[in-house]
C-alpha positions in Angstrom: 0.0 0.0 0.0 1.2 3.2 -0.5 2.2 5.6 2.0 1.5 8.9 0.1 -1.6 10.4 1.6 -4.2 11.2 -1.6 -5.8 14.7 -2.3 -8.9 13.9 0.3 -6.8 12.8 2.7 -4.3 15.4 2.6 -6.7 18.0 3.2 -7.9 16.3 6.3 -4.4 15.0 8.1 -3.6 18.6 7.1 -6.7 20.5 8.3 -6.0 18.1 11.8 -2.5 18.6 12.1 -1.9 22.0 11.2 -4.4 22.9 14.0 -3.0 20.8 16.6 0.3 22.5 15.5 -0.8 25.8 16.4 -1.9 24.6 19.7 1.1 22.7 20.8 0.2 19.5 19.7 1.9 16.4 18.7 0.6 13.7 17.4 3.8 11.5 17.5 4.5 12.3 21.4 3.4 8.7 23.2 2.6 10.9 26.3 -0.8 12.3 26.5 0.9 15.2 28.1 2.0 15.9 24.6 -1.3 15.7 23.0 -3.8 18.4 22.0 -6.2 17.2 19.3 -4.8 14.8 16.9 -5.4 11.7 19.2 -4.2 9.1 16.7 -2.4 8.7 13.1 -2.5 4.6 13.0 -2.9 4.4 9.1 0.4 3.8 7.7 0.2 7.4 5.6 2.9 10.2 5.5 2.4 13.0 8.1 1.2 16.1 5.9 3.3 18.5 4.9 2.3 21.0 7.6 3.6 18.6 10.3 7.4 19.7 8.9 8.9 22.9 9.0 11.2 25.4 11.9 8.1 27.0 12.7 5.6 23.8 13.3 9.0 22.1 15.0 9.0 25.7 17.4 5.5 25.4 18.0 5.4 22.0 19.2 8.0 22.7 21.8 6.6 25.7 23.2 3.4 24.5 23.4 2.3 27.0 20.9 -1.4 28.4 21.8 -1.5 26.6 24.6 1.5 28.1 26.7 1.5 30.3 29.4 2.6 32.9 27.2 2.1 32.0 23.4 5.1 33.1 21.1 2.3 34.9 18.8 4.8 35.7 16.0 5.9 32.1 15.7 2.0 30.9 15.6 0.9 33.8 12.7 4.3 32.7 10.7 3.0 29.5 10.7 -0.8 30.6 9.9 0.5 32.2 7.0 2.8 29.7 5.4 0.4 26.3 6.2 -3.2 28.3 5.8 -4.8 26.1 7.8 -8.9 27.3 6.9 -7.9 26.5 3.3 -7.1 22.9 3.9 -10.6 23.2 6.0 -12.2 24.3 3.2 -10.5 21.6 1.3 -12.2 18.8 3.9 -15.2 20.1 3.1 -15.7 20.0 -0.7 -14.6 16.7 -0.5 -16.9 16.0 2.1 -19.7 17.1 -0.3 -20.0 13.9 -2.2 -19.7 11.1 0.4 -22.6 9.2 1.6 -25.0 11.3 4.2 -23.9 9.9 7.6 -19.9 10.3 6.4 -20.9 13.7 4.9 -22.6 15.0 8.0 -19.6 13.8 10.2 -17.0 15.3 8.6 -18.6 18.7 8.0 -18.9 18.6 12.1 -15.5 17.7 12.6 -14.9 20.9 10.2 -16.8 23.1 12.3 -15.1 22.0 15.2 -11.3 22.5 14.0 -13.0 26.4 12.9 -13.6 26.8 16.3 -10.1 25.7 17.6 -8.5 27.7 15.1 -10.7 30.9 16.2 -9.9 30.2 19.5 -6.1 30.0 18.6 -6.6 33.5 17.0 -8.4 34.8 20.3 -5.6 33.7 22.1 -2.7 35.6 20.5 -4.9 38.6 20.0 -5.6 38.4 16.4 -9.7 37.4 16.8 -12.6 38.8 18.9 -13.7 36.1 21.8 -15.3 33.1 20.7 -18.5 32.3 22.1 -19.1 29.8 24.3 -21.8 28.9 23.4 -20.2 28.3 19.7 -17.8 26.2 21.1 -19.6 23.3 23.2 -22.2 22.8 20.5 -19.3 22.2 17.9 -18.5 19.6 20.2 -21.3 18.4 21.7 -24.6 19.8 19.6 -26.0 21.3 21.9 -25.3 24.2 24.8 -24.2 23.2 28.5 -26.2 23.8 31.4 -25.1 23.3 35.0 -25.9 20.0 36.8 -27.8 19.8 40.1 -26.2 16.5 41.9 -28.4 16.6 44.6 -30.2 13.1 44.3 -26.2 11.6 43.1 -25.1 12.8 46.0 -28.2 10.9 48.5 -27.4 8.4 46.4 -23.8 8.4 47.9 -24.9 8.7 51.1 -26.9 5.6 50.9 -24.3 3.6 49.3 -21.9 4.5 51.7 -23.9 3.2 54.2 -24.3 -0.1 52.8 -20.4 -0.3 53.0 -20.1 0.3 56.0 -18.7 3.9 56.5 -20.5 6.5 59.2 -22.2 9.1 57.2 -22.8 12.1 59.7 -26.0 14.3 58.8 -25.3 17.5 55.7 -22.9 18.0 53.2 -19.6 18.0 55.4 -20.6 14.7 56.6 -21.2 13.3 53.5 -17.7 15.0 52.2 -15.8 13.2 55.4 -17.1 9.8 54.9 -16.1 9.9 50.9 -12.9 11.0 51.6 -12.7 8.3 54.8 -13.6 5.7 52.1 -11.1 6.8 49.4 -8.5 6.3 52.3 -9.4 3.3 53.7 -9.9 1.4 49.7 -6.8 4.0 48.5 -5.9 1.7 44.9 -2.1 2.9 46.1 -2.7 0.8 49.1 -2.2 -2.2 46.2 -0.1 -0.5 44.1 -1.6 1.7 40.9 0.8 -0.9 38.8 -0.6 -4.0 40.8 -4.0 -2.7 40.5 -4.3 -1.9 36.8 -2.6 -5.2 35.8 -5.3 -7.1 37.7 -8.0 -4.9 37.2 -7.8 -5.5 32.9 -7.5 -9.2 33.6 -10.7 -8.9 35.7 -12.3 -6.5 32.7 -11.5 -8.6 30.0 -12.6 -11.5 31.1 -16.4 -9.9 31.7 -15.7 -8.6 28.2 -15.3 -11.4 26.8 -18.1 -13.2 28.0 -21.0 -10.2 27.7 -19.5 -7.5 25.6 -17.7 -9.6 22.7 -20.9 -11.2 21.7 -22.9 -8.5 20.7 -19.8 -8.0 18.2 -20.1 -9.0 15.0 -17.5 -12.0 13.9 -15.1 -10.1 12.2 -14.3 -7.7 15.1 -14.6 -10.3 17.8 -10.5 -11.3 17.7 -9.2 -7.7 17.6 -7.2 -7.1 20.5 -8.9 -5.1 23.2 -6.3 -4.6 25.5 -2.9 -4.3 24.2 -1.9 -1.3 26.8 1.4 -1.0 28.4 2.0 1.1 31.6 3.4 4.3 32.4 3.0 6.0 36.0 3.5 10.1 35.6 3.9 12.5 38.7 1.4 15.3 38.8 -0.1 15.1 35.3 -3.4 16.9 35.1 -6.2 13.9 34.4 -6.6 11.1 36.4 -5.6 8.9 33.7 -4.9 8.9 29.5 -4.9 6.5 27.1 -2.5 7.1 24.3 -3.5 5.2 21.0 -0.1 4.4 19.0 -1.4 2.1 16.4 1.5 2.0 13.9 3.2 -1.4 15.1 2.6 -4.5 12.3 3.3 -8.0 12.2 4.8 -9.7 9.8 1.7 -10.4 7.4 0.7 -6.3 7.6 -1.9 -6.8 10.1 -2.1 -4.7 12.8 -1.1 -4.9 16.5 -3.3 -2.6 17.8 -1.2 -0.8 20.6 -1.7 1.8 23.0 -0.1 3.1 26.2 -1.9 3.6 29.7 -0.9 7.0 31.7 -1.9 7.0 35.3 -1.8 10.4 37.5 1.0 9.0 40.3 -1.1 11.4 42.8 -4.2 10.0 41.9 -6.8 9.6 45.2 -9.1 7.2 44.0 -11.0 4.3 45.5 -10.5 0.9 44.6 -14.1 1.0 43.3 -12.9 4.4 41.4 -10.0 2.9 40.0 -12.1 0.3 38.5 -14.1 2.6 36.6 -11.4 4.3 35.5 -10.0 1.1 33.6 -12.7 0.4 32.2 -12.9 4.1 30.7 -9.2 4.2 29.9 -8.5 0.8 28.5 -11.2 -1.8 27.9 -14.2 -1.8 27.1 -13.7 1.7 26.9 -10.9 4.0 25.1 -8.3 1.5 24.1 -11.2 -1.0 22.7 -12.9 1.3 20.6 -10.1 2.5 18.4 -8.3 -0.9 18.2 -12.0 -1.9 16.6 -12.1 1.5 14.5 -8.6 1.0 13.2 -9.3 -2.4 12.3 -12.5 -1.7 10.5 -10.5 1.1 8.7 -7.8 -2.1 7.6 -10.7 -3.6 5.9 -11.7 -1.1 4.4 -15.0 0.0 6.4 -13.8 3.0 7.7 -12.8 6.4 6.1 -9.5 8.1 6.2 -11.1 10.3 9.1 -11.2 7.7 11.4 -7.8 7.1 11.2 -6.4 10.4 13.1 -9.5 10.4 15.9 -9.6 13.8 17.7 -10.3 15.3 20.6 -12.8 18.7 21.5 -14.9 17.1 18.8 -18.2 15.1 18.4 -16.2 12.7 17.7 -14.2 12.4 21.5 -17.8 13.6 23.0 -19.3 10.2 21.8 -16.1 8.2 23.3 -16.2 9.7 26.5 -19.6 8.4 26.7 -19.1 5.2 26.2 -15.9 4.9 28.3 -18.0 6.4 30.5 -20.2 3.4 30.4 -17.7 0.8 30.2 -18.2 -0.7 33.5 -22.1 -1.3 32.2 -20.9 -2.6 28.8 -18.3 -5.1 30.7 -21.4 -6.2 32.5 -23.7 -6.7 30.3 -26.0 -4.5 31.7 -28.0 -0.9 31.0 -28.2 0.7 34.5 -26.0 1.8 37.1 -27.9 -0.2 39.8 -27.6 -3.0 38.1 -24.1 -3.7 38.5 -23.4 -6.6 41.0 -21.8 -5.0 44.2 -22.6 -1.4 46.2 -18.6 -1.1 45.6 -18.8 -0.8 41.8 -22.4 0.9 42.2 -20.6 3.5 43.7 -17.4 3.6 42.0 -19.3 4.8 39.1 -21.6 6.7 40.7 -18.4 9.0 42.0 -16.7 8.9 38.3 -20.2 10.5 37.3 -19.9 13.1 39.8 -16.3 14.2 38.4 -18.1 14.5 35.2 -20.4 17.2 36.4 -17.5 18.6 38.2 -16.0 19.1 34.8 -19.2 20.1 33.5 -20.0 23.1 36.2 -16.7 24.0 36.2 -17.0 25.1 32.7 -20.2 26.4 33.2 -19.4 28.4 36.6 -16.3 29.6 34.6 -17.4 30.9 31.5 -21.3 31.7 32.0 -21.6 32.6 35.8 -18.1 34.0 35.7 -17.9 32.7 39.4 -14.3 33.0 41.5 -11.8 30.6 41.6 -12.5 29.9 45.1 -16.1 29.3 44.6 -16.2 27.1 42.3 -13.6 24.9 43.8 -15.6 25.2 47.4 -18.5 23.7 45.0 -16.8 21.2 43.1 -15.7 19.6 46.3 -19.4 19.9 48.2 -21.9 19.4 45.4 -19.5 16.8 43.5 -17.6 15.5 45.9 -14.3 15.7 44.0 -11.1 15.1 45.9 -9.4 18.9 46.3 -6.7 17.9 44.1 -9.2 16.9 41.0 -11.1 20.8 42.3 -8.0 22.6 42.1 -7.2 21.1 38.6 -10.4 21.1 37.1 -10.7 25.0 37.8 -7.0 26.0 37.8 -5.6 23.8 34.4 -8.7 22.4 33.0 -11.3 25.3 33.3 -8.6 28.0 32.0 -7.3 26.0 29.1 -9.8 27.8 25.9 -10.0 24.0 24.3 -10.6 22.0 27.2 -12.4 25.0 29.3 -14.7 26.2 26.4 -15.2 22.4 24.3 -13.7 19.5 26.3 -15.0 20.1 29.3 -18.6 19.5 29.6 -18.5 17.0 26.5 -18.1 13.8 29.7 -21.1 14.9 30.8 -23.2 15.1 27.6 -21.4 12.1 26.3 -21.9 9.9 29.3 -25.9 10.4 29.3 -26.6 10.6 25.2 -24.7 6.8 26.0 -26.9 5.9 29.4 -30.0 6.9 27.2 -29.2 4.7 24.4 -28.2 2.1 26.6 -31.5 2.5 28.8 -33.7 2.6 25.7 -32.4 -0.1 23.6 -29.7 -2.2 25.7 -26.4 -3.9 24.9 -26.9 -6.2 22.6 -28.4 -3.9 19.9 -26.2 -1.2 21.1 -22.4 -2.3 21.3 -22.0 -3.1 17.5 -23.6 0.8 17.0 -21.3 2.2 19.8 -18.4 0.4 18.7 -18.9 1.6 15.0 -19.7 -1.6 13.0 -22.9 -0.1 12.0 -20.5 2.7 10.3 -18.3 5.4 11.8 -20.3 8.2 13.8 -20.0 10.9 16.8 -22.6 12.2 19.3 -24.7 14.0 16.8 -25.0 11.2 13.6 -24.9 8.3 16.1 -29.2 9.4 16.2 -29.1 8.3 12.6 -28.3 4.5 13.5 -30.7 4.4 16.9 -32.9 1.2 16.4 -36.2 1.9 15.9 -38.3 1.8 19.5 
């Protein structure tokens, strides 16, 4: 096959990557500390030209738009020599004569790299603000609201209970006994290396018995868990699944490999730590592109598919259903329905962070609340430890892609997933989810819902 990358797919490795240029990105770094929209580049094509050059080489070290203080002059240099809109524009006429569930996906991905770029521009000065507004319904479809976590939180309080901890009346009590129960089922207890090794044997072994199934035969032997390990000090997420991709055996075929970050400071539960696994690595992030790549080796998946992005519909969608990948390993459509109070639990704090990441957006860039406040309300109405508060308003809220885009996609992902999930259950959904039905986001995925 050959390596040169065709006009379409020039135009959209080049639309991608000269946008994640401008923001720092790089899609060859393993680390997802290195990583700003390209997510993946597992096809076997060239980079695009716009990946070469002093200035793009400049950019990626700096951290181009998304430094502290963004060398502007390196970043318009670059604008002028790559023109990144025009390779946009490019996407899109192609776009114009693919099928209508392709077409529409494509043209939504376009909107969204518009909005990165305009953000980029905001950023050094050269553009008026971007609307927020603007920017989570390019990744999302629709605006974000905050979430009331009142009944998640009695919820907690009941759960807690059954296990066993003292739950003292109000919100401080049910604050103390959460963080009693992180420290008394703290994963580091084990070991986070310990842990994760046994917790993907565990997972794959539920996968394979009520998740593979519901697969159709030709995506049943990919590999759903070929992760190795990497423990990072003070990263700011919990945990990031790098998708590599490019390794081949002998015969072509590929090996389907990704690497597994882990926050060394995390303060999760053992029950947390499950759930964040199962997002990270199987059935979640790590399972769904090995089965998009390998529907994009035979040749049932577009060029798209094969650099995966984040701040997109496309990453919204994902979240979701890593979101849900406890249910999925389960076999089951609810929450409640999982077998122990433990995991119940587990997932019902993992939801929590989600609106923590949700209203911190929201508190952020619509209420325009203080710092202080919205980290006093992330950690009562939420529950999140102080050090997932402090980065979710501090590093997460302030960053314009993740802040203004990312953010509140893990909450609209994760119930657009429970809905489908509660409506129509796993056996009709997984092949949709897992793209065998063809490749969709948040928005198009409506177009392949089962009927009622």
């Amino acid at each position: 096959m050959s390596t040169r990358l065709d006009d379409y797919e020039e135009s959209v490795a080049g639309a991608i990557i000269s946008v994640d240029t401008i923001w720092g990105g790089d899609v060859n770094n393993r680390s997802g500390t290195g990583r700003v929209i390209a997510d993946s580049y597992y096809s076997g094509k060239d980079l695009p030209w716009c990946y070469d050059g002093e200035d793009a080489a400049s950019l990626r070290k700096s951290g181009g738009a998304s430094a502290r203080i963004p060398d502007k002059e390196t970043i318009r240099k670059y604008i002028a020599r790559v023109k990144p809109m025009s390779l946009v524009d490019e996407m899109e006429r192609h776009a114009q004569g693919f099928e209508p569930l392709r077409r529409e996906m494509v043209l939504g991905l376009a909107e969204a790299l518009r909005v990165e770029f305009d953000l980029a521009l905001e950023r050094i000065g050269d553009g008026p603000p971007v609307p927020y507004d603007r920017c989570v319904r390019a990744s999302t479809g629709q605006m974000a609201e905050a979430v009331d976590t009142r009944a998640e939180r009695e919820q907690v309080r009941e759960l807690l209970g059954k296990l066993g901890e003292r739950v003292s009346p109000g919100d401080s009590g049910i604050i103390d006994a959460v963080d009693a129960y992180r420290k008394r089922t703290w994963v580091g207890h084990e070991g986070i290396k310990a842990a994760s090794d046994r917790v993907i044997i565990e997972l794959s072994a539920l996968v394979d018995r009520n998740f593979a199934i519901h697969l159709p035969e030709h995506l049943r032997g990919v590999p759903r868990a070929n992760v190795t390990f990497h423990l990072i000090e003070d990263a700011w997420f919990s945990g990031s699944m790098n998708y590599i991709g490019r390794a081949r055996k002998p015969d072509g075929t590929p090996e389907y490999e990704a690497e597994y970050e882990i926050n060394a400071k995390i303060e999760k539960s053992q029950a947390e730590f499950v759930h964040l696994v199962a997002h990270e690595v199987v059935p979640g992030h790590v399972t769904t592109f090995a089965l998009i790549q390998h529907l994009f080796y035979i040749g049932q998946a577009g060029f798209e598919s094969t650099i995966l992005t984040m701040n997109t519909r496309h990453s919204t969608l994902f979240e979701g259903i890593a979101n849900t990948g406890l249910l999925l390993a389960h076999g089951v459509r609810t929450r409640d329905e999982l077998p122990t109070p433990a995991l119940q639990l587990g997932m019902l704090l993992a939801q929590l962070e989600d609106a923590a990441k949700n209203n911190a957006s929201v508190f952020t860039y619509v209420d325009r609340m203080p710092a202080q406040e919205i980290k006093r309300r992330l950690r009562s109405e939420c529950l999140a430890t102080p050090e997932r508060a402090n980065k979710l308003t501090d590093v997460w809220a302030q960053h314009p892609l993740m802040g203004r885009a990312y953010m509140p996609s893990y909450q609209f992902g994760t119930d657009l997933v429970l809905e489908l999930l509660r409506k129509h259950g796993p056996a009709k959904m997984i092949p949709i989810l897992f793209q065998a039905g063809g490749v969709c986001d948040c928005v198009t995925i409506r177009h392949l819902e089962p009927a009622s």
